[in-house]
C-alpha positions in Angstrom: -37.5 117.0 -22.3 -39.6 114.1 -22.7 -39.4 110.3 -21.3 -41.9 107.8 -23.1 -42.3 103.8 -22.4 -42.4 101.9 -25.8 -43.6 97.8 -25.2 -44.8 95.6 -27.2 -47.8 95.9 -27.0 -47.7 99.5 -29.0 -48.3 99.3 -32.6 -45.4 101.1 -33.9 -45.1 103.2 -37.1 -41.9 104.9 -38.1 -40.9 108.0 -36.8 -39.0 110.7 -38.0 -37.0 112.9 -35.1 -37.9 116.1 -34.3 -35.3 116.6 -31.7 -32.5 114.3 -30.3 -33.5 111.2 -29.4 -32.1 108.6 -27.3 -33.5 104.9 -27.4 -32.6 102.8 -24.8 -32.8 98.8 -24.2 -34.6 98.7 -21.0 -35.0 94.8 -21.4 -35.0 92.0 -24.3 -33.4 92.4 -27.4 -35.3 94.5 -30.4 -34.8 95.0 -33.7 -34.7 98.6 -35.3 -34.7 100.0 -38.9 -32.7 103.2 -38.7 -32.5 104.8 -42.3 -32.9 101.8 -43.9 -31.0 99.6 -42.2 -31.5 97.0 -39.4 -29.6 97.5 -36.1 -30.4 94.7 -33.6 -29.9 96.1 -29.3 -29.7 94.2 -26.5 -31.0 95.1 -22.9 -28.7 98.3 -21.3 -27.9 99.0 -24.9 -28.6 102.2 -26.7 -28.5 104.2 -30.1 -28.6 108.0 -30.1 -30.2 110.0 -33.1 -30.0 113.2 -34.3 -32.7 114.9 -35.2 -34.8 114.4 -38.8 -33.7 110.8 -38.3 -35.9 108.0 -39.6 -36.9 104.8 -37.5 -38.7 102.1 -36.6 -39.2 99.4 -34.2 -40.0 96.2 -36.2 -39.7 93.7 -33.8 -39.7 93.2 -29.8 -40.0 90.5 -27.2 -42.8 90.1 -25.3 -40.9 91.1 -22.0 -38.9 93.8 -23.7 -39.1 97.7 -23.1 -38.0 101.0 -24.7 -37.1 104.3 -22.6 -37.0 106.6 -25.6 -36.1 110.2 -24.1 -36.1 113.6 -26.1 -34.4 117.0 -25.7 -33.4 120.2 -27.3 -29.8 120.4 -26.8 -30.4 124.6 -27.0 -32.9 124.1 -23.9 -29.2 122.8 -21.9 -27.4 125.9 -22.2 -26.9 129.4 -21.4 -27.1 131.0 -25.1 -23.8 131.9 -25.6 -22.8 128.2 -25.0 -25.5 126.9 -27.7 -23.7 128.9 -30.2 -20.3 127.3 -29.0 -21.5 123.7 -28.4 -25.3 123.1 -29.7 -25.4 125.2 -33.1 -21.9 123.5 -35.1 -23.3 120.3 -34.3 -26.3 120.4 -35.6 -25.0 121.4 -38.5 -22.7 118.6 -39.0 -23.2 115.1 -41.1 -23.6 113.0 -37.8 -26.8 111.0 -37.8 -26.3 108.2 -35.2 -24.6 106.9 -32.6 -25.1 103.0 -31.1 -24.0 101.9 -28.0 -23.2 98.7 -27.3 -22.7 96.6 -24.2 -18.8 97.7 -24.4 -16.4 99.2 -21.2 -16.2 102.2 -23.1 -19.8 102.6 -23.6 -20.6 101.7 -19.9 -20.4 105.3 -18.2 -22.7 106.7 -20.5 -25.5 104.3 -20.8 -25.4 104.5 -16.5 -25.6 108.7 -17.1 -28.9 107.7 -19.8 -30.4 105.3 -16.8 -30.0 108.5 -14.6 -31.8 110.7 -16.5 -34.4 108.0 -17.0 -34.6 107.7 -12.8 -35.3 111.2 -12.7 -37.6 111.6 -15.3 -39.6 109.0 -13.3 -39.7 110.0 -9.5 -41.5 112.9 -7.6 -39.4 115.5 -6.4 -38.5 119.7 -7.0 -35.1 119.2 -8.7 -35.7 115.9 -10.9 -35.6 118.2 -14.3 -33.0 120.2 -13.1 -31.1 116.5 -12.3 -32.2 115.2 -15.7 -31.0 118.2 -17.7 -27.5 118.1 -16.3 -27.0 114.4 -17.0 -28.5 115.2 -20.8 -25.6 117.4 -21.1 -23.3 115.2 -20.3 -25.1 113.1 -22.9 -24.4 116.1 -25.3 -20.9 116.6 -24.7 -20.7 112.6 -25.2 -22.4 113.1 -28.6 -20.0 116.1 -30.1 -17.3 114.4 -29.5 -18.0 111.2 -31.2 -17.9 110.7 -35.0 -20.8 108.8 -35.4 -21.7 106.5 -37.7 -23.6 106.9 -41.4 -26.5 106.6 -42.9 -27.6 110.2 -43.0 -29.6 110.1 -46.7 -30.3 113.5 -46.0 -32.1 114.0 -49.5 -34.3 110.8 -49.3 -35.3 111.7 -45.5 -35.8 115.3 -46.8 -38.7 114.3 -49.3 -39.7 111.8 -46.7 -40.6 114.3 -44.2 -42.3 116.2 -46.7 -44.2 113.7 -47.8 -45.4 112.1 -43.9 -46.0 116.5 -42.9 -48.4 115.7 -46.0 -50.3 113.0 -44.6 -50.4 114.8 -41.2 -52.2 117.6 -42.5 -54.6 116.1 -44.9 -55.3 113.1 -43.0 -59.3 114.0 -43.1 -59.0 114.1 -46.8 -59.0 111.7 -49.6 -55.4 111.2 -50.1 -53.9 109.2 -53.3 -50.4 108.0 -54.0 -49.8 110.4 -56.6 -50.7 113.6 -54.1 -48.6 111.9 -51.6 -45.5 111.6 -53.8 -46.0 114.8 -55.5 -45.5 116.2 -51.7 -42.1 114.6 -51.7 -41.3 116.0 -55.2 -40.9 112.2 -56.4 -42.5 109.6 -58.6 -44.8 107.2 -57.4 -42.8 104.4 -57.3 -40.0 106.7 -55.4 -42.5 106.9 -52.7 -43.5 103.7 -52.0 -39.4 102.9 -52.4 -38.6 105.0 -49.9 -41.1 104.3 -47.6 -40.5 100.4 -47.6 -36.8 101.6 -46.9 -37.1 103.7 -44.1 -40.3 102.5 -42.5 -40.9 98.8 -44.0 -44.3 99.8 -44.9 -46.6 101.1 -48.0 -47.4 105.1 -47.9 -50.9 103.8 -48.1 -50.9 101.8 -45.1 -49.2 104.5 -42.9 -52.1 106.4 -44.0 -55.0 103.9 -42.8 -52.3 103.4 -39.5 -52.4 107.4 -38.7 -55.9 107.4 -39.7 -56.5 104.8 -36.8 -54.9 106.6 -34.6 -56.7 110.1 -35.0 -60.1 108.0 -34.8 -58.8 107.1 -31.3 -58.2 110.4 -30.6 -62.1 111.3 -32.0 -63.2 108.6 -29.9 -62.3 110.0 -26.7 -62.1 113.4 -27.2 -65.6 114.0 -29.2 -69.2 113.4 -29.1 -69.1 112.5 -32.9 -70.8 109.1 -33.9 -68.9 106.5 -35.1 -70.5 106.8 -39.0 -69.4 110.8 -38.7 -66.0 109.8 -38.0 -66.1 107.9 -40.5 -67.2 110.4 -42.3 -64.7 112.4 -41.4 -61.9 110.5 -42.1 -62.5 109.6 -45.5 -64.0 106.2 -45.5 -66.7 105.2 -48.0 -68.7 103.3 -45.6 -69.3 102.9 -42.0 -68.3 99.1 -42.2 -65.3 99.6 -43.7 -64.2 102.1 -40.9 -65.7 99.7 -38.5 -64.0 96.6 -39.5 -60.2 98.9 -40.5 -60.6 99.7 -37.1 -61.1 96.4 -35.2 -57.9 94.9 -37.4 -55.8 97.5 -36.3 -57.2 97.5 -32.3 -59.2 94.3 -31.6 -62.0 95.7 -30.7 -64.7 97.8 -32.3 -65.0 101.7 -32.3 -68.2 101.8 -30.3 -66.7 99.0 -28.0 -63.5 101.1 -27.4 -65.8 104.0 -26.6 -67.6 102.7 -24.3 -63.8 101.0 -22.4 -62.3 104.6 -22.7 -65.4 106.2 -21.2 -65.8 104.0 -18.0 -61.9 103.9 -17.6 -62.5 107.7 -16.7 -65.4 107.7 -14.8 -63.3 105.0 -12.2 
């Protein structure tokens, strides 16, 4: 079970879910691309998504905020349950589920807020709180129909092809390798990821790129023209200036933030 904050301040790619999500509308009013589609949410509204769904936040207010909680529904219940009330419903055709500022809606958008609360204090029983209120979330979801957009096929080759880029991020990667991942053509590839993630396969690449060097930044002792190196970029000022456009500042600069940020 996992609660993260999303503002917008975060960069954000799209995702694919690896176990059910729930996003919900702290504040402001966000647009997100959910299988290709545009769903707009208000504050104290919500959209719940099975897993191997495809999103993307594309745009928020300044003062708005995200709650986005995860959980495995089989981590809920005893095992004989799971088979009963977890394993049929993953299964199923169900993708998403929105939640809108309705009565009906109400109860269970105040039981999400809950497990949000819990997630967020101090205390010996907050998981054990938090994981009864998600399954009351689950039980909400079985017995709801839903609503569409479950390209199964399309996300299917999508995953493949984003696992690709995950593991091969330190190597040259062309559009052809990438597509060839998702058993498509070329121009399937970049189709699909302009649908689902309003963006070029290309430029996710350079975006997760950016984010590993981040992750090299702090973690290693690695000079900034190894890392570089490392991550496939012909020059040191290419790297250098890739990296400043996607964080405002340089690598060596960030570096040097991260490292006295720890020492306080």
């Amino acid at each position: 079970m996992k609660r993260t904050i999303l503002t917008s301040q975060g960069a954000s790619t799209f995702t694919i879910t690896n176990q059910f999500t729930i996003l919900l509308i702290e504040s402001g009013i966000v647009d997100i691309r959910v299988n290709g589609e545009n769903i707009k949410l208000a504050s104290k509204e919500s959209i719940l998504l099975a897993s191997g769904q495809s999103y993307v936040v594309q745009r928020m207010e300044e003062t708005s905020q995200i709650f986005k909680l995860e959980f495995d529904p089989y981590e809920l219940f005893h095992p004989r349950l799971s088979e009963e009330y977890v394993t049929p419903y993953l299964a199923g055709d169900k993708s998403i589920h929105i939640l809108k500022r309705e009565r009906t809606h109400r109860s269970i958008v105040h039981t999400i807020e809950q497990v949000v609360n819990h997630l967020q204090v101090d205390g010996p029983l907050k998981r054990m709180d938090a994981t009864l209120q998600c399954a009351v979330i689950w039980r909400y979801w079985i017995q709801q129909d839903g609503q569409g957009m479950n390209n199964e096929k399309k996300l299917e080759s999508l995953r493949n092809m984003l696992a690709y880029i995950h593991l091969q991020l330190e190597d040259k990667l062309s559009l052809a390798q990438i597509a060839t991942a998702g058993n498509v053509s070329r121009s399937e590839c970049c189709r699909l990821f302009t649908t689902f993630g309003n963006t070029s396969p290309l430029a996710y690449v350079q975006v997760k790129r950016m984010d590993r060097a981040v992750v090299l930044l702090k973690d290693s002792t690695e000079s900034v023209a190894d890392i570089a190196n490392r991550l496939s970029y012909s020059s040191v000022s290419h790297f250098v200036q890739t990296f400043k456009a996607h964080h405002t500042i340089t690598p060596l600069a960030y570096r040097k933030k991260y490292q006295t940020k720890r020492a306080e």
